[in-house]
Residue frames as qw, qx, qy, qz and C-alpha x, y, z in Angstrom:
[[0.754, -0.609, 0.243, -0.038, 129.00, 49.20, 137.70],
 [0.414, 0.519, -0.742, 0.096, 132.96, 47.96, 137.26],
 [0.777, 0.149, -0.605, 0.095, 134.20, 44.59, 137.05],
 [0.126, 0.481, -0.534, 0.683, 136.21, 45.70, 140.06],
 [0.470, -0.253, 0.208, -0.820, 132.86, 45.64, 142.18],
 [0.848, 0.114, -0.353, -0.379, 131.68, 42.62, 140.81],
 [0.674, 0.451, -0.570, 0.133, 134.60, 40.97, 141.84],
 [0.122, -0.333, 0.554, -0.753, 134.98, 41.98, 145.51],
 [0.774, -0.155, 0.154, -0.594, 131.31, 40.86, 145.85],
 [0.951, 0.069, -0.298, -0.045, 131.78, 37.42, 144.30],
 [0.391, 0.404, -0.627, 0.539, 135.49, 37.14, 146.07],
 [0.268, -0.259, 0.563, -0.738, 133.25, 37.77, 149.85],
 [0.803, -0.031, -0.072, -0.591, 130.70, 35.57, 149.06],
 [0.780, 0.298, -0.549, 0.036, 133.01, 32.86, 147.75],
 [0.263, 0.355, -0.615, 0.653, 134.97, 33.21, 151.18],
 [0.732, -0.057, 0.372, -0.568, 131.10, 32.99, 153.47],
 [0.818, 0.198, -0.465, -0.274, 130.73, 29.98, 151.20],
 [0.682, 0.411, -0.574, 0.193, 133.79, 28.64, 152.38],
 [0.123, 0.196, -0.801, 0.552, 133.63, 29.00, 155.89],
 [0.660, 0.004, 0.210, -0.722, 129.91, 27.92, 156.36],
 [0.915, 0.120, -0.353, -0.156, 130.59, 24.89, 154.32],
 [0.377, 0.292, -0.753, 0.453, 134.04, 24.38, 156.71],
 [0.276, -0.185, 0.716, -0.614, 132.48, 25.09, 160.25],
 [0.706, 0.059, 0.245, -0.661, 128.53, 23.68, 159.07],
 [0.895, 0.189, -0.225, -0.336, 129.19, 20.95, 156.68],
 [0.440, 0.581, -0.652, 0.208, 132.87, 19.82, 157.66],
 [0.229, 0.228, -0.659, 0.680, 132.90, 20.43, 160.84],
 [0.555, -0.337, -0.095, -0.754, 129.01, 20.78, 161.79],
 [0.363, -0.207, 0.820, -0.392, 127.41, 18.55, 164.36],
 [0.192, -0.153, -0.924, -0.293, 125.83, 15.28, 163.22],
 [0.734, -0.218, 0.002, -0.643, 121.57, 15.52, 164.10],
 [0.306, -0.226, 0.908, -0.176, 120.91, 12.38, 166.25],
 [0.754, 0.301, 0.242, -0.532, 119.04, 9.86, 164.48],
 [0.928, 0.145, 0.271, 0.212, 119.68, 8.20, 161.35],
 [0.348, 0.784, -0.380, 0.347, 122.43, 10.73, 160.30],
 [0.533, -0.646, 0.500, -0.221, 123.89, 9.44, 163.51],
 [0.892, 0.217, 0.392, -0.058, 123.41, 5.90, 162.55],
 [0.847, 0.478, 0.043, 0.227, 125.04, 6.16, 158.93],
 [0.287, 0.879, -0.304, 0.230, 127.85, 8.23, 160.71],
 [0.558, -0.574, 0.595, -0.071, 129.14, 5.65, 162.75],
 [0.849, 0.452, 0.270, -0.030, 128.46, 3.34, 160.15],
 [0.653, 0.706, -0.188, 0.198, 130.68, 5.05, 157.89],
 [0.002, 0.760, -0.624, 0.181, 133.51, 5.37, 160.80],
 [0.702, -0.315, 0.636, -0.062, 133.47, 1.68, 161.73],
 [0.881, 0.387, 0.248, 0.109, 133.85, 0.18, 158.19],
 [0.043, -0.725, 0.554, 0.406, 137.91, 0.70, 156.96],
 [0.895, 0.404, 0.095, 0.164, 138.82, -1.03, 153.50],
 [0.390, -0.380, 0.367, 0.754, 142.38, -0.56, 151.81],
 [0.505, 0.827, 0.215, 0.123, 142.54, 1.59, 148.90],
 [0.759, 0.486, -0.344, 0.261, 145.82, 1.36, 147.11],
 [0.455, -0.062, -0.592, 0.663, 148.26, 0.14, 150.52],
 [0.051, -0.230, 0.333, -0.913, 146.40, 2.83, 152.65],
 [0.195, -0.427, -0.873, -0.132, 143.40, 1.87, 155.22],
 [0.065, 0.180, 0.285, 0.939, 140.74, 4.05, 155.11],
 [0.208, 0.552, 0.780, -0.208, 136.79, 4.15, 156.41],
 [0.185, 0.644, 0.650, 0.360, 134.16, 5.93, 154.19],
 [0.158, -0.966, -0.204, -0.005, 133.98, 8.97, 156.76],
 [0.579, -0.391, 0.319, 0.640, 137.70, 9.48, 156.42],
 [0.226, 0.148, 0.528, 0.805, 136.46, 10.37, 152.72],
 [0.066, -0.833, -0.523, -0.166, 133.54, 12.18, 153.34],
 [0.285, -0.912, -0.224, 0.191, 135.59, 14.22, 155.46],
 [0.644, -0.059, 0.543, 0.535, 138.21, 14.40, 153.76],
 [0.283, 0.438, 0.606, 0.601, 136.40, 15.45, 150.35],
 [0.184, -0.907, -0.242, -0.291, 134.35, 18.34, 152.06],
 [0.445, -0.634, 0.216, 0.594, 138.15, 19.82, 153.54],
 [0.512, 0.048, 0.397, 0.760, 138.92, 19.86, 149.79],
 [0.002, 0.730, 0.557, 0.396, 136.16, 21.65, 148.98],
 [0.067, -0.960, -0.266, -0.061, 136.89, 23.98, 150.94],
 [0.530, -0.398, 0.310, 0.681, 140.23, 24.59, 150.73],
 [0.239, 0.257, 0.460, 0.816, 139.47, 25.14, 146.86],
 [0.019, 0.855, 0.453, 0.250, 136.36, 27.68, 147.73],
 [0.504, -0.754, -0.127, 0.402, 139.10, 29.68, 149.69],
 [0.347, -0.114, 0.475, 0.801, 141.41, 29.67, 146.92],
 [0.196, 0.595, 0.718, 0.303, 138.63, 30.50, 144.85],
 [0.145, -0.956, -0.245, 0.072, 137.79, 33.82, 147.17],
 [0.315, -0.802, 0.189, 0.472, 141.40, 34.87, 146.92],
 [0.519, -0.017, 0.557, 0.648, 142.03, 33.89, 143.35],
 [0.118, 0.765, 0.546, 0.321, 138.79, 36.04, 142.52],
 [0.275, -0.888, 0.041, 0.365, 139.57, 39.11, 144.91],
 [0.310, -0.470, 0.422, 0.710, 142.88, 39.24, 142.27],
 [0.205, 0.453, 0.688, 0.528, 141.00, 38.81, 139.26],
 [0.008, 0.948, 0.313, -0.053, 139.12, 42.19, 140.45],
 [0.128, -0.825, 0.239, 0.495, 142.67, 44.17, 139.94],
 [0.356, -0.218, 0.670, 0.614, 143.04, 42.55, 136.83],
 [0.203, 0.581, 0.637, 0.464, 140.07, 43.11, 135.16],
 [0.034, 0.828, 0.119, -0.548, 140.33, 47.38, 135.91],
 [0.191, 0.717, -0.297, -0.601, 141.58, 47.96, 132.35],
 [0.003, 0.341, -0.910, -0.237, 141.29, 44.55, 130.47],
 [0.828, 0.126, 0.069, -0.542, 138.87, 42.52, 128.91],
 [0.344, 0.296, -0.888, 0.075, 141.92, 39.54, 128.20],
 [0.206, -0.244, 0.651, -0.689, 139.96, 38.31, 131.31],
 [0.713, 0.108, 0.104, -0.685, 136.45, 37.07, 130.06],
 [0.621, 0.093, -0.757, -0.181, 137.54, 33.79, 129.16],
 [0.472, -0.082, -0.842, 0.248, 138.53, 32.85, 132.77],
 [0.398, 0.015, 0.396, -0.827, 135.55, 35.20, 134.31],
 [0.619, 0.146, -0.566, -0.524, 133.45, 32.59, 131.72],
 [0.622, -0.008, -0.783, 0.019, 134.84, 29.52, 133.02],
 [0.104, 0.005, 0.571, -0.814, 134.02, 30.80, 136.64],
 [0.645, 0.154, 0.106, -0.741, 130.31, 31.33, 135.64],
 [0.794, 0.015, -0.592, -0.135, 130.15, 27.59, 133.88],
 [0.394, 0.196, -0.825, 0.354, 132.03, 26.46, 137.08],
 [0.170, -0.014, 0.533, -0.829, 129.18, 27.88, 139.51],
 [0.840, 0.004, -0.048, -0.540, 126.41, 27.31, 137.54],
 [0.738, -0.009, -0.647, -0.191, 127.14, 23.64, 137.53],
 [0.109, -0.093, -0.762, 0.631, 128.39, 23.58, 141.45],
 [0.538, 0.134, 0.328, -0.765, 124.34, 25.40, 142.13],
 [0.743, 0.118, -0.524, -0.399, 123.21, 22.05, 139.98],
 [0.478, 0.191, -0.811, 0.280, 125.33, 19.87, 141.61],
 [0.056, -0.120, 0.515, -0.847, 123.88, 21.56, 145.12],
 [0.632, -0.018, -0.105, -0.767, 120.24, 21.26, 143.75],
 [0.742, 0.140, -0.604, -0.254, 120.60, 17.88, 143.09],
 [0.738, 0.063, -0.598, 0.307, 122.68, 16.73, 146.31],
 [0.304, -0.044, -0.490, 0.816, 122.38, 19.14, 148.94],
 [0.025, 0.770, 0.545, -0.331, 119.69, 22.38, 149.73],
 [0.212, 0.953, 0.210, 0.053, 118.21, 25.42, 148.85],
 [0.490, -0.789, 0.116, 0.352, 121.44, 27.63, 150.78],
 [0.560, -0.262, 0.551, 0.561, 124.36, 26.75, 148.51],
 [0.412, 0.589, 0.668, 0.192, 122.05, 26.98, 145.52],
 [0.017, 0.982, 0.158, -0.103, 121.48, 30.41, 145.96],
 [0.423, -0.756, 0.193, 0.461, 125.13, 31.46, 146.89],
 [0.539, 0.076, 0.731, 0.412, 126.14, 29.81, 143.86],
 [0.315, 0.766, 0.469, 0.308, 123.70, 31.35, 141.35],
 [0.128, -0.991, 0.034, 0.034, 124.81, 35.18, 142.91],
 [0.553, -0.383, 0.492, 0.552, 128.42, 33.84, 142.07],
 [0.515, 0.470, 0.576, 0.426, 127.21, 33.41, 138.77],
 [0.145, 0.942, 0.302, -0.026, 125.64, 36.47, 138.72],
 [0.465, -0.762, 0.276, 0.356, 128.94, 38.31, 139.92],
 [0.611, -0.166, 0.633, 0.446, 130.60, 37.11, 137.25],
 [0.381, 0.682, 0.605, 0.151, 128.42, 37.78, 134.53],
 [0.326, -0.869, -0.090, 0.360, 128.49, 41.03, 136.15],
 [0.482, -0.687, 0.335, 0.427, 132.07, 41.34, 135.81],
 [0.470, 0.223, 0.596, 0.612, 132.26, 40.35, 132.00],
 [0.143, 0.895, 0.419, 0.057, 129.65, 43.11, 131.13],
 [0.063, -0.998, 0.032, 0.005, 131.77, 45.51, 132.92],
 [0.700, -0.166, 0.387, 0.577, 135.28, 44.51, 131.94],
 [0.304, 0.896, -0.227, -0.231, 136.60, 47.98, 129.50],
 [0.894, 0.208, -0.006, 0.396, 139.64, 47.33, 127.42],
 [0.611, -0.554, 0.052, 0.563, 142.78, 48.62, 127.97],
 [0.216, 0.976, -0.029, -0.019, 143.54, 52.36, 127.47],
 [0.741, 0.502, -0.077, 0.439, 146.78, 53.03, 125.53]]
């Protein structure tokens, strides 16, 4: 299989990732109960943090926009890394640090979130992996 392939896959995946974690976690609807409970919670309490006031769910929501802003880049920084690894193997460092960067995000997930992410995550890995295997060097 070529790198190419690999890449596309992990590049579409990365890019479901990202808009499942934007519309479900970002943007998803709170369950009534105590998720209800600790989400008002977190919008009525505002502190400063350095001159700027702020409430807890300002960062929650906040931090899960960055997150997905970078899993977007991610899907479009990987979709170019598939036309750069058609004749190059210069590539496998930063197809490496991808595969360290997923496996620890499908930890992170295991630990702090569910099953869902876990997966996507590990089939990133895979993708990657993938893509080193099939990475050729460049023909003269």
């Amino acid at each position: 299989m070529k790198a190419v392939l690999a890449l596309r896959v992990a590049s579409i995946l990365t890019f479901v990732h990202a808009v499942l974690h934007t519309v479900g976690g970002v943007f998803g609807r709170i369950p009534p109960g105590p998720a209800t409970v600790a989400a008002e919670a977190m919008k009525a309490n505002s502190f400063v943090a350095l001159g700027v006031t702020r409430t807890f769910w300002q960062y929650y929501r906040g931090m899960g926009l960055a997150v997905s802003i970078f899993l977007f880049a991610a899907s479009i920084v990987t979709w170019q890394l598939g036309s750069l690894a058609r004749n190059s193997t210069e590539i496998r460092p930063i197809l490496a640090t991808f595969v360290a960067g997923w496996l620890a995000m499908a930890v992170n997930s295991y630990l702090y979130f569910f099953a869902a992410p876990v997966i996507v995550e590990i089939l990133l890995a895979v993708c990657f992996l993938w893509a080193i295997a099939a990475t050729k060097p460049a023909t003269a």
